[in-house]
Structures are given as C-alpha cells and as structure tokens.
C-alpha positions in Angstrom: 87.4 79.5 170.6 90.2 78.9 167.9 88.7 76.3 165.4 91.0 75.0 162.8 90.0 75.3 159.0 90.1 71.1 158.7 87.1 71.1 161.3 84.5 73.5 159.1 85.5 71.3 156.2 85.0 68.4 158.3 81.5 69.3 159.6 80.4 69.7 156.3 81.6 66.5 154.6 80.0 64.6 157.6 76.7 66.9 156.5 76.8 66.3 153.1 77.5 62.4 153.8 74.9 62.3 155.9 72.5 63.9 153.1 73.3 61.3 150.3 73.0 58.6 152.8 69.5 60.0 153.6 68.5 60.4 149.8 69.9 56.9 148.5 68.1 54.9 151.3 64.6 57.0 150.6 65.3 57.5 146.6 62.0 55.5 146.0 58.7 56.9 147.0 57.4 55.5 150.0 55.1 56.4 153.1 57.5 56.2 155.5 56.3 54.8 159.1 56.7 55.3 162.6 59.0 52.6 163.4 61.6 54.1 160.0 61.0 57.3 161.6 62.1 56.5 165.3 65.3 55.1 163.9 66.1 57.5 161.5 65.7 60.1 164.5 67.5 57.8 166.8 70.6 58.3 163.7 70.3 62.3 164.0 70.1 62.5 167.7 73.3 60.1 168.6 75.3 62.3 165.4 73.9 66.0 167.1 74.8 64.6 170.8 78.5 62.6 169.7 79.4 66.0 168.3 78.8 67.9 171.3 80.8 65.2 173.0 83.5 66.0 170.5 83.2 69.7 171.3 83.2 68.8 174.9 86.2 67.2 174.8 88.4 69.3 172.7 87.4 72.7 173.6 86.2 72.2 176.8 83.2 72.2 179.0 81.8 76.1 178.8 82.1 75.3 175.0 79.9 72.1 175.3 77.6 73.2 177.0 77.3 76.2 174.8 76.7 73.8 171.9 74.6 71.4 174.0 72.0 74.7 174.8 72.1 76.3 171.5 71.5 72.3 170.6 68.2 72.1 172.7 66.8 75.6 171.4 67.1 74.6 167.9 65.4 71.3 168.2 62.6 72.7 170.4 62.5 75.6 168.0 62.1 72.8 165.0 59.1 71.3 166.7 56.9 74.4 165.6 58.4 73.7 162.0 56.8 70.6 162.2 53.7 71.4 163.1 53.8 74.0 160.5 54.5 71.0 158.1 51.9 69.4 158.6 49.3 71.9 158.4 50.6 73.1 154.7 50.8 68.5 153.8 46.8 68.6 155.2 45.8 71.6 153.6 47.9 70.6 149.7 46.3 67.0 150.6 49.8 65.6 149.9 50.6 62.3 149.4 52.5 60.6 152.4 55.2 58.9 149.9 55.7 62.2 147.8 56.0 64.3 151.7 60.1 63.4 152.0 61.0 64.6 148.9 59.6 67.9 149.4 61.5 68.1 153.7 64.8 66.9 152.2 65.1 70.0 149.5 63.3 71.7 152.4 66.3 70.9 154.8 68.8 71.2 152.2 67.6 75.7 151.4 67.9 75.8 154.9 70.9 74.9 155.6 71.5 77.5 153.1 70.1 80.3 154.3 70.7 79.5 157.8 74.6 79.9 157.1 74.2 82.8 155.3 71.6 84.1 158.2 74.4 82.8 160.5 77.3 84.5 158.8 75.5 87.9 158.9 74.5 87.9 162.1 77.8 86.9 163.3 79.7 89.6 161.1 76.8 92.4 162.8 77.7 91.0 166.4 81.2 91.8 165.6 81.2 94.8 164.5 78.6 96.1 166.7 78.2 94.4 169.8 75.1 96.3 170.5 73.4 94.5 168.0 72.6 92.2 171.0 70.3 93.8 172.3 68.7 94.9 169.5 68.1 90.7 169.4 67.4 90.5 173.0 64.4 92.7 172.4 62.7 91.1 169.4 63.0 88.0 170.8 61.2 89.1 174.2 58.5 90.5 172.3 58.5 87.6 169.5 58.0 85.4 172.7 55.2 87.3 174.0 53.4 87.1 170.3 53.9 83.8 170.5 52.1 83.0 174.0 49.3 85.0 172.6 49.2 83.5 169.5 49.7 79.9 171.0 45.9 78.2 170.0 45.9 79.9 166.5 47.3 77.8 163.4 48.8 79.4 159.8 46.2 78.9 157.2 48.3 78.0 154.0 44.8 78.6 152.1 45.0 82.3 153.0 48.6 82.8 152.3 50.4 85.8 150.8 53.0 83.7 149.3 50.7 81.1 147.4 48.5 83.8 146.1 51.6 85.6 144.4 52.8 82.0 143.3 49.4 80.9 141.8 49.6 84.0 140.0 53.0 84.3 138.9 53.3 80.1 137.8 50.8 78.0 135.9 50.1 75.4 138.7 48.1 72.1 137.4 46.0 70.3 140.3 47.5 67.1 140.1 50.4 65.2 141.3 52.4 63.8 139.4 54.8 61.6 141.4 57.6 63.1 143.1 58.0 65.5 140.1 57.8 69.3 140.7 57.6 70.6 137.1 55.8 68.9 133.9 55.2 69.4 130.5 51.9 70.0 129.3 50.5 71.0 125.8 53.7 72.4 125.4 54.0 74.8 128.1 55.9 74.4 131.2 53.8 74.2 134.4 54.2 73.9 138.1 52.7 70.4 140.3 51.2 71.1 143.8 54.4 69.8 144.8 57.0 73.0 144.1 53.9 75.0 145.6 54.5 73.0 149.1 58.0 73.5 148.7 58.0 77.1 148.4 56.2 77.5 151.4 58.1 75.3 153.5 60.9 77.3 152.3 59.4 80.2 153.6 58.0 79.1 156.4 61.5 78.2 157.8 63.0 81.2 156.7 60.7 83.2 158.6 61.5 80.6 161.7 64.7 81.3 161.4 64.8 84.9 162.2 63.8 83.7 165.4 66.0 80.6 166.2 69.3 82.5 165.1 69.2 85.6 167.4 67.9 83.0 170.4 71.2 80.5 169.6 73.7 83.4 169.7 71.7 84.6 173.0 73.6 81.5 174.7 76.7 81.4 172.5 78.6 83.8 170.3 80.5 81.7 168.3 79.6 81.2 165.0 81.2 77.3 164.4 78.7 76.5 167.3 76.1 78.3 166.2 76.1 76.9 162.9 77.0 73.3 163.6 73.8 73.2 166.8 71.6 74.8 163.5 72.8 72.1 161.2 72.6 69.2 163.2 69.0 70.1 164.6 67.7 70.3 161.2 69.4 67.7 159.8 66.7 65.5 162.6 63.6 67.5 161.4 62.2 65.5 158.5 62.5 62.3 161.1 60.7 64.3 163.8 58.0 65.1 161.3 57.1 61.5 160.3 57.5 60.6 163.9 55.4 63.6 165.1 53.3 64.8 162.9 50.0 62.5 163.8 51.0 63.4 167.4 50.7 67.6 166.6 47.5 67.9 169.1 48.4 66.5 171.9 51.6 69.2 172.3 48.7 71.6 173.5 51.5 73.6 175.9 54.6 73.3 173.8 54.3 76.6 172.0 53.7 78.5 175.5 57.1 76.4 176.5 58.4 77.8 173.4 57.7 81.2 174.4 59.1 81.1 177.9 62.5 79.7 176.2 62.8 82.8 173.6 61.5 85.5 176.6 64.4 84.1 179.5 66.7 84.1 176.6 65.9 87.4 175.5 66.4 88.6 178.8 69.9 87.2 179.3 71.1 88.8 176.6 69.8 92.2 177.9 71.3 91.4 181.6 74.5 90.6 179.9 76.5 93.7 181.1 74.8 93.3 184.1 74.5 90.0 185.3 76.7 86.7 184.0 74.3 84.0 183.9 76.4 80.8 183.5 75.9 78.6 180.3 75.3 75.4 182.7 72.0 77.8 184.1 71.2 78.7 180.9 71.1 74.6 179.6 68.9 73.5 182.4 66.5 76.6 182.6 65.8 76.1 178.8 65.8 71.7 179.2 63.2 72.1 182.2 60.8 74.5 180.6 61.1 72.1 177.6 60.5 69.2 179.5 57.7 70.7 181.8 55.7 72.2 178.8 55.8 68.4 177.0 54.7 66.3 180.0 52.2 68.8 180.7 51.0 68.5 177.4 51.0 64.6 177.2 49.4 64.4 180.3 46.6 66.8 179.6 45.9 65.1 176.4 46.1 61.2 177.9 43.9 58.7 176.0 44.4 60.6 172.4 45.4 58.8 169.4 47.0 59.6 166.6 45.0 60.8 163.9 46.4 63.8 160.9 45.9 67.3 161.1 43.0 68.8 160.2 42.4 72.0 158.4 41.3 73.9 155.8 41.7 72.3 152.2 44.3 75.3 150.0 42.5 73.6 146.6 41.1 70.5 145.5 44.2 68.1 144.2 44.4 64.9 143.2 47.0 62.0 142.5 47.5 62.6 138.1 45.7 59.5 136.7 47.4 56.8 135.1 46.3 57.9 131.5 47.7 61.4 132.5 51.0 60.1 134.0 51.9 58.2 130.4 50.8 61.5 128.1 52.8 63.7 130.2 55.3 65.2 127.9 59.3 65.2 128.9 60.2 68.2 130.4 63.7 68.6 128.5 64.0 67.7 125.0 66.9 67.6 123.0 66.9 69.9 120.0 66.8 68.3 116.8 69.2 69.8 114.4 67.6 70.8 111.2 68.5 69.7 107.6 70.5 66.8 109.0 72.2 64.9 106.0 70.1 62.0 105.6 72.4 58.0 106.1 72.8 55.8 103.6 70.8 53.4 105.1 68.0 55.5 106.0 68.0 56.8 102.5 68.2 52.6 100.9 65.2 52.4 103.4 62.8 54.6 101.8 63.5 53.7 98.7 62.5 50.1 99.3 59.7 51.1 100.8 56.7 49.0 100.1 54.7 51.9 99.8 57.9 54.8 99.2 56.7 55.8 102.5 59.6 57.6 105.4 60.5 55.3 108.5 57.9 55.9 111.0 58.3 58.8 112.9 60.8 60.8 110.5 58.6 63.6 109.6 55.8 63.3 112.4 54.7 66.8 113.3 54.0 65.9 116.9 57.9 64.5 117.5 
C-alpha cells in the first residue's frame, strides 16, 4: 500500500480540525446529555465510516476491508475504556460538567502514545516478522484473562497508580471547576481532577497494549492501523456520555471481547499456514460483536439507566463558593524590585490626606 506524504498530513489536519471543533462547541462546562451525545457520536461514526469509503475507493477493496475490521476491533475494544471510565467518574464522585474536560486531554495522550505504540510495533514487525507471533500469543492468552476476569471490575480506590500520586502530589479534596492545578497558601497543589486524568491516561495505555497487537493481527499497515486507532477514539468520549448509564446491561460484551482478541490471535499464528481472508476476518469479528450485545440487551430487558456504582476512592466535594474566590492565581507575574517610582505616583503620595502610599503599593500579601 503506497500512501503519499499529502494523505498522513491530511489525516491529521482533519484530526486536529475535528479536535478544536470538539473543544470550542464544549468550552463551557456542561453536563452533557443523551440526545448531545447520540449526535456527537452520530459526527464520529459517519467521519470513521466516510474514510474507509475513501480507503475503499482509492486503494481498493482488500484495503477497505482491512481498515473497516481493524475499525470494528478498535471501537469494540473502546467499549471496555468506557466502562473503565465510568467506574474511576463513580469512584472520584466527579461532576458530570467537569467529566469532558478530563476524556478530551484523555483522547488527545492517546492519540499520542497510540502513534508512538503504532510506530514501534510497526518498525518490530518489519524488522522481525516473527514478532507476530510473539503478538498472536499474548493476545490468545490476554483473551482467556479476560473471559475469566469478565464479572470483576478495576477498583480505582485500590490502585497502584493513585497511591504513588497521592504520595508524590499534594492533592486537595475539592473541585475546583474544570481546573486541574490551584494555588493554595502559597504552594502549588493538585484537584481531584489531574488525579482522574492520570488514571484514565493509564488506563488506556494499558488498553492499548492490547488493541494494537489485535489491529495489526488483521492488517499490517501502519497508515491503516493508525488512522482505524484515531478515528475510534476520536468517538469515545461521545460513546461514554451515551453509554455510560447503560454499563450494566452489556453483561456479555467483555466475553465477546475475548472471543474477538482469541480468533484474532489465532489468525495471526495460522498465518503461514492458513490465509484467512480479510472479508472472513470482518464478519467473524462484526457477528461475535453483534451476538455478545443483543445477548446482553436481551438478558438485561426492563433495566434502566441508572450510574455505576462502586466503591467511593475519597470523600470530594464541589470547592465552595467562599473557596472558589480566595483561590490564589496559579501564575503570577514577578514584580521587579526597586522599580523607579512615576511622577504621578510619587505627586500622589505627597498629597496624600494622610501621606499615606496608594492602596496596595507596599501590601505584604500582594
């Protein structure tokens, strides 16, 4: 597959676009709906299917349909992210307008470290093509974890990560809008929020060792592997807000989820041995998919929507009005010493009713 330099540039100005549009229209705090949702998700699906039409079309079918499956494993994959999400918003008792914020910086590291993931894995595939099957294995047996881990739930209270945060950064327990560092007493400290952050960094780093290997199990080249990656993520914080009140009625997705990295584990090993087409491949993956959800919707018939529930990571609270207005600013500009003192400033004090300075000219506390 020969893609031009123009196209990478290309993909990433219509990803970048896409980004500002996405922070301009949610630059105010807001709890964002189910209706918002359903068409911002809409907006993501029609850009990740027209550019496997594009794909389609001017590289061909196989290609397509390589994009279109690595397209349909990295959004299934990015329904366990958002489950994930949810449970770490429960457990940090985040406020609903301050939760997009914390998905788009979220979305925006990992795009990062997806290309880099991307690039590496891509530059180990080829130089050594057995590499594959070093892939093929984990994700066999990260498939079979996964089936027998399929009822249990990450406990963000118990995590590694936010003990070594807690202790490494001062961490008050209140939010403070959509702000992720403050000023207090002087010192520098951490909100709630940039604790969330870091572990939905985390969290998707560590899905991402998964979903890479199980996208270059159906295609090898790293312009599809990257834009299928970027695309379905690009959709995630619109699946969360559309999904996340709906995270216990999946009750069989993660077992689907399993099946999908297992068969594609197993292609990759049966690669020398058997060719299993990429049309195969794209339905196998679409009807375990479809079969795990409709099982799961149909199981769980009559269930509402309600939030997670889980275990509470710390008590926190929305900072309280009084707080919000003696929060110091977090940067503040040096004032240079023994400035010359105006003219003006000087005529002022000396006419002085009292000989007193203009307020605020010698205040300690400025």
């Amino acid at each position: 597959m020969s893609v031009p330099l123009w196209a990478w540039f290309a993909v990433l100005g219509v990803i970048l676009a896409m980004l500002a549009i996405d922070l301009v229209a949610h630059r105010k705090a807001h709890v964002i709906g189910v209706r918002e949702a359903a068409a911002w998700s809409i907006v993501w699906v029609t850009l990740g299917v027209g550019f496997g039409v594009v794909v389609w079309s001017l590289w061909g079918a196989e290609f397509g349909q390589q994009y279109f499956a690595g397209y349909l494993i990295e959004k299934s994959l990015a329904v366990d992210n958002v489950f994930v999400w949810a449970i770490i918003f429960a457990a940090f008792a985040v406020p609903r307008e301050y939760q997009h914020r914390v998905l788009f910086l979220g979305v925006l590291g990992a795009l990062v470290f997806r290309g880099i993931f991307i690039a590496a894995g891509a530059a180990l595939i080829d130089n050594f093509s057995w590499v594959l099957y070093l892939f093929a294995a984990f994700l066999i047996y990260t498939g079979w974890h996964m089936f027998r881990s399929r009822n249990e739930h990450i406990q963000p209270e118990k995590s590694r990560i936010l003990r070594v945060f807690r202790r490494l950064v001062p961490m008050t327990d209140a939010y403070h809008g959509q702000t992720f560092l403050i000023r207090r007493a002087g010192a520098i400290v951490a909100t709630p929020l940039l604790a969330v952050l870091v572990l939905v960094e985390v969290t998707d780093i560590i899905f991402a060792v998964d979903s890479i290997p199980a996208i270059f199990g159906v295609t090898n080249e790293p312009f599809l592997v990257f834009t299928a990656n970027a695309f379905a993520i690009l959709g995630l914080r619109a699946m969360y807000f559309l999904l996340a009140d709906l995270v216990h009625r999946f009750v069989y997705l993660k077992a689907g989820l399993s099946f999908v990295l297992v068969w594609v584990g197993i292609k990759m090993l049966l690669l020398e041995v058997i060719y299993i087409p990429t049309t195969v491949s794209l339905v196998v993956v679409a009807t375990i998919i479809a079969v795990s959800i409709i099982a799961s919707l149909r199981a769980t018939r009559g269930q509402g929507r309600h939030e997670v529930q889980t275990r509470a990571a710390g008590v926190f609270r929305v900072a309280t009005e009084d707080e919000l207005a003696t929060t110091e600013p977090l940067f503040r500009a040096r004032r240079r010493r023994n400035r010359p003192v105006s003219v003006d400033r000087a005529t002022a004090v000396e006419h002085s009713p009292r000989g007193d300075q203009p307020s605020g000219e010698h205040d300690p506390q400025r």
